[in-house]
N, C-alpha and C positions, 0 to 999 in steps of 0.2 A: 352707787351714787353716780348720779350724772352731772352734768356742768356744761355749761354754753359760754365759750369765749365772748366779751362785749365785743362790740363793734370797734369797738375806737382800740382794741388792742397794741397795734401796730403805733400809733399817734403820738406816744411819749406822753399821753395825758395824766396817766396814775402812775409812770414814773422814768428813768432817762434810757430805759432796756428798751432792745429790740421788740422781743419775743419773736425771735424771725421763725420761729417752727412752730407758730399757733397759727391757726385759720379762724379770721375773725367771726363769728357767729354759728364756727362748728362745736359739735357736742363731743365731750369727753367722758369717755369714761375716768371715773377716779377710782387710783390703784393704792392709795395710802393719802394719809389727813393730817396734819399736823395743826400745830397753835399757829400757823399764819399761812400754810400752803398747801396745796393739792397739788398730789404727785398723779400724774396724766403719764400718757404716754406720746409723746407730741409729734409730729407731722414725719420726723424723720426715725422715728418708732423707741428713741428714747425715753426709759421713765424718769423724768423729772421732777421736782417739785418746783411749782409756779406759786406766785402769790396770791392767794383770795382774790382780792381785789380785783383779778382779769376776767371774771365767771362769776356769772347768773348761774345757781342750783336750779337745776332742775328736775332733779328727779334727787331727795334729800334721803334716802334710805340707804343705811351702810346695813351690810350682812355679819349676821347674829354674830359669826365667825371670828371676826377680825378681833383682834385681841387691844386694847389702850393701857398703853404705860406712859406712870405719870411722873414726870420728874421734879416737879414745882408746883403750885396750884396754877400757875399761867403755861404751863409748857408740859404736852403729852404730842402722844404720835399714836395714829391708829391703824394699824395696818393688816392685810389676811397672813394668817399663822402661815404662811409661805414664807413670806419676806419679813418676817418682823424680826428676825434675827441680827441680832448688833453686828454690826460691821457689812452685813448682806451687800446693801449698793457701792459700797465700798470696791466690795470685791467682783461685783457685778463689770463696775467701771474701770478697776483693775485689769479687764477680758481674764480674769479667771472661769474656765472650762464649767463647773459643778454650780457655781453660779447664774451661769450663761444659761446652762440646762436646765434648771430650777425655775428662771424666769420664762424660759421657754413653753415649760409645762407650766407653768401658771396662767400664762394668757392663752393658749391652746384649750386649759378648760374652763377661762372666761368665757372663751370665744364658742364655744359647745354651748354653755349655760345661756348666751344672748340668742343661742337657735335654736336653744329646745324652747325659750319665750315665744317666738313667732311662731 
């Protein structure tokens, strides 16, 4: 799934945050989904989750892959079987080691899978 930050990002328009590590009208890849946010990986190579509301969908296909757990009828998270483990960003953002290495190989074979496209 892809995503294009709005222009007006930065403006305080859809709400009182910065987002000082989005680039207004660049494209993101999306690394996990949630009931109100896309987890990107933002300017300073952070995976975050931002809110909908900053990003136009642009390319709306999530991979067959990714697993959804639901915890309420309004509230699930959809992430690739890498990361979908409870506590993962946790410990990601913790700088634990096996973590770190996990997200590493993770986007290393995004990053192979957007070159073998072209």
């Amino acid at each position: 799934m892809k995503v294009k930050t709005k222009r007006e990002v930065h403006d305080h328009v859809f709400d009182e945050f910065d987002h000082q590590h989005l680039t207004p009208k660049k494209i993101y890849e999306v690394i996990g989904i949630n009931y109100e946010d896309y987890r990107v990986v933002d300017d300073i190579g952070e995976p975050i989750l931002y809110p909908k509301y900053l990003f136009e969908v642009i390319d709306p296909s999530v991979p067959e892959t990714w697993i959804r757990e639901e915890y309420s009828p309004d509230e699930y998270y959809i992430d690739p079987p890498e990361l979908c483990r409870p506590g993962f960003y946790e410990e990601y953002f913790d700088g634990k080691p096996e973590a770190k290495a996990i997200f590493e190989q993770f986007l290393a074979s995004q990053e192979k899978r957007e070159q073998e496209k072209q």
